[in-house]
N, C-alpha and C positions, 0 to 999 in steps of 0.2 A: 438579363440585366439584374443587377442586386440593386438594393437599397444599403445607404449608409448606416450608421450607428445613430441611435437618437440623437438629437443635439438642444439640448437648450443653453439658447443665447445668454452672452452675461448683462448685466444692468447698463454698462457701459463696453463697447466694442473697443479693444487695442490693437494694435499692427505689431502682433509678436512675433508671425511668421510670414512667410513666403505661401502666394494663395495655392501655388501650386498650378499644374497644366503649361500649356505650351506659352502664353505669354507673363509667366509667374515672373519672369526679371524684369520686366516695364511698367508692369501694375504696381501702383503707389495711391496712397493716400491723400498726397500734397502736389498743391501745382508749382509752377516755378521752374527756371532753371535748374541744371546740376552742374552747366560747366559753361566755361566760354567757347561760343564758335560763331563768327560772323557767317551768314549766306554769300555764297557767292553769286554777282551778277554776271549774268553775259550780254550780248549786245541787243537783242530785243524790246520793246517798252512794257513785255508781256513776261515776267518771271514766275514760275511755276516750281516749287517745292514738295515733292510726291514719292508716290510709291503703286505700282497697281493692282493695288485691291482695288475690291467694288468701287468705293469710294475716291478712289484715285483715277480708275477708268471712265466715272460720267466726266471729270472734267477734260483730260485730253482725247476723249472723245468728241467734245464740244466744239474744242479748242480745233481738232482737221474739218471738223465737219464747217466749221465758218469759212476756215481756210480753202476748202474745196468749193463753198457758193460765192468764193470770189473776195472775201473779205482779206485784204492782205494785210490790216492792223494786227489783222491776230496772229502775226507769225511770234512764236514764244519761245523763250529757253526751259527747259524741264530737269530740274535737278531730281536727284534720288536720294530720298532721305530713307535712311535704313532703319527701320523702328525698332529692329529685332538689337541693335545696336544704339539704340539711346539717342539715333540723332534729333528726336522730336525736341530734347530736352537741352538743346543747344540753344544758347543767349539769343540768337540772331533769330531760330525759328519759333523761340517763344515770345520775340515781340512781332513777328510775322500772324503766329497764332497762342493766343495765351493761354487757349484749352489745348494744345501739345499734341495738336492730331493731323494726321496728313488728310487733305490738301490745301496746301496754304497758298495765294498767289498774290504777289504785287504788281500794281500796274503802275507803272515808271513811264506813262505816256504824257502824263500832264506836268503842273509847276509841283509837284509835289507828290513824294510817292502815294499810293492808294493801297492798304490792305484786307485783302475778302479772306474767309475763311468760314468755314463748312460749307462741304461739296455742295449744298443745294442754292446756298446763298452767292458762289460762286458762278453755278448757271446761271441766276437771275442776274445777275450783274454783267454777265458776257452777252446775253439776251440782249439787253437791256442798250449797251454799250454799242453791239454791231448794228439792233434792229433784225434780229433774226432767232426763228425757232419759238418764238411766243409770241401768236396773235395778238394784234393790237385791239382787234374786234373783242367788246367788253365780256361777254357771255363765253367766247372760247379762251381767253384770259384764263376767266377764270377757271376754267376746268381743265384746260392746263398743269396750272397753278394747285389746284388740287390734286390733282396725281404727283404733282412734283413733290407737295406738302405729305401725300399720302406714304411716297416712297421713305421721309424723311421719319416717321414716325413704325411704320411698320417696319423700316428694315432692323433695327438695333433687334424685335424679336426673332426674327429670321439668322443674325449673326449672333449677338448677343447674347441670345436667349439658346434656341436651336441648334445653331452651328458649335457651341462652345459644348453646351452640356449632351450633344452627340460625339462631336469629332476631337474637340478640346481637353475638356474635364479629367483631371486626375482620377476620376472613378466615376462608373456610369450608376445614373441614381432614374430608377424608375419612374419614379414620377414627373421629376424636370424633364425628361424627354419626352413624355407623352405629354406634358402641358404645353410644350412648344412645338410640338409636331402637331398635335392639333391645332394652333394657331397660322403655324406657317401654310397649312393645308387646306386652310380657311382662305386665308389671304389669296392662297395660289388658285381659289375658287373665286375670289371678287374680282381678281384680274380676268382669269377665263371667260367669266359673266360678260364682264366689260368690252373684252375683246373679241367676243360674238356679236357686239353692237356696231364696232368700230374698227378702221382699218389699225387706227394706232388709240393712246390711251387719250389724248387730247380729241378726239375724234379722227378727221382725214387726212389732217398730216401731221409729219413727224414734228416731233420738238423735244422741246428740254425735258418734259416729263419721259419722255419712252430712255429719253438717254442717261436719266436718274435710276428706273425702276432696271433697264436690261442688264446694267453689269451684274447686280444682284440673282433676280428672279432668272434669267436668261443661263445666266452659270449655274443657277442651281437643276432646270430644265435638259441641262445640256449635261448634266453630273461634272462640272467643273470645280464645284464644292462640296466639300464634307462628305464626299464618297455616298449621299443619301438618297440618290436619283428612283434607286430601289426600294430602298426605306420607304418612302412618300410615294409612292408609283406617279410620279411624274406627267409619264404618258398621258395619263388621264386626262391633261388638262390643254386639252387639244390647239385650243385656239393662243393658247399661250407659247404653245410649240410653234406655231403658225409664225405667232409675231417675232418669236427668237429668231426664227430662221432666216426671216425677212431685213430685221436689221442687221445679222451679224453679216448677209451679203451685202453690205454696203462698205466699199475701200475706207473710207473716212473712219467706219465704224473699228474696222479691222485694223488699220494703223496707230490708231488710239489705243487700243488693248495693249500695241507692241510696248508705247512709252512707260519707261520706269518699271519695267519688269525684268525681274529676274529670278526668276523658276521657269520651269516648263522649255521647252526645246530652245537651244542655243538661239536657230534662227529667228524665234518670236519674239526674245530678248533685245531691248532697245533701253540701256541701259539711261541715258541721258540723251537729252534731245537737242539740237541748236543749230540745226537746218534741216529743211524739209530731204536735200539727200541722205541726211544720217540713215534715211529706213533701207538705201542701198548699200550706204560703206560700213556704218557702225553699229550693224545687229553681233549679238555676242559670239555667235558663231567667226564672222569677221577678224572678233577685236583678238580673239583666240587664235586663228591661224595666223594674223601678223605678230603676235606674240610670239608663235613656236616661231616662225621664221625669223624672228628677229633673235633667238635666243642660240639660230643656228650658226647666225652671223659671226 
């Protein structure tokens, strides 16, 4: 790894250039729209605007996992907003979310639509709404609550910080990798502590915390991120391995990953969601061979 060229800062920072790395056309300065575009609805009272990164997987994770304990309020529609593509910055998703970030959801179940936005704020409110995934009992509440709040503060270092100036960054700079790889390796040690104590991070059962912290940590245990599984030696951190394994065998868990993706094998791809069959007719594999067959026609 090099180090860059000295840099001192000027008095006042401008936006002269382009920051560079893989999401250097989205990063901006300023909030607000760029263009007009309404969201579309579909027929659910549950509308979801996403994409599945980490962030995008706790919430349609949440979203089957209700659906699967029986809660059929939550059935929902899942659009796909394409970030790499500017949709964040479209009229209808910046009044959905004004900080321009996926996942955004309205709930159209009441006299008036409802807007949640950041994935953590999101679980709490689907918690909240079904009665499910966060003890009512005040002491596991809160600790819960705390891991969910943990996830939401530790994860930006682990992407943010880690994932960008590893796998992202226009030039690898020694020292930012090692200030975040020691952080992230920290982290990935409070969980392991943790979950030496406990079946899951709220203690014995599952909830909205394990389904905040596993698309992150769980991807990164599993090298589904940032290629660094070897980097971090991973392994190491046993019981964290445990717990990854244990939720990703859960169906609810696994269908949730499929929504709003679109990388990685055709068949895991579940482009848009808007009935629970879509995970047998409209994975992209699917949507591809009725394409070529229809282009035979």
């Amino acid at each position: 790894m090099t180090e860059t060229a000295d840099y001192t800062p000027p008095k006042i920072w401008t936006w002269n250039k382009e920051s560079g790395g893989r999401f250097a056309s989205i990063n901006r300065p300023i909030a607000g729209a760029t263009h007009d575009k309404e969201l579309p609805v579909g027929k659910h009272p549950l509308q979801l605007y996403s994409l599945a990164t980490p962030n995008g997987v706790k919430v349609t994770v949440m979203l089957e996992e209700l659906l699967a304990a029986g809660h059929t309020g939550a059935e929902y529609d899942a659009w796909l907003i394409k970030i790499m593509d500017g949709d964040q910055f479209g009229s209808g998703f910046v009044e959905a979310n004004p900080n321009s970030k996926i996942p955004a959801l309205v709930d159209r179940s009441g006299a008036s639509p409802v807007r949640v936005f950041e994935s953590g704020s999101i679980l709490v409110y689907l918690a909240e709404k079904f009665g499910a995934f966060l003890p009512t009992d005040a002491a596991k509440r809160a600790e819960v609550l705390s891991w969910l709040f943990w996830q939401m503060g530790a994860g930006p270092m682990l992407g943010g910080g880690f994932g960008h100036f590893y796998a992202y960054a226009p030039v690898k700079i020694e020292y930012a990798i090692d200030r975040f790889a020691m952080e992230v390796k920290r982290q990935l040690d409070v969980l392991d502590r943790r979950l030496g104590e406990s079946a899951y991070l709220g203690g014995d059962e599952y909830s909205i915390a394990d389904m905040a912290v596993w698309p992150w940590y769980g991807a990164l245990v599993k090298g589904l991120v940032y290629d660094a599984a070897e980097f971090l030696q991973v392994n190491d951190y046993k019981n964290v391995v445990r717990w990854t394994d244990v939720i990703a065998a859960r169906p609810a868990v696994a269908r949730g990953r499929m929504v709003n993706r679109i990388m990685g094998e055709p068949s895991s791809q579940l482009p848009e969601r808007h009935d629970a069959g879509d995970f047998d007719t409209r994975t992209q594999d699917k949507l591809d061979a009725a394409a070529t067959d229809g282009a035979k026609d």
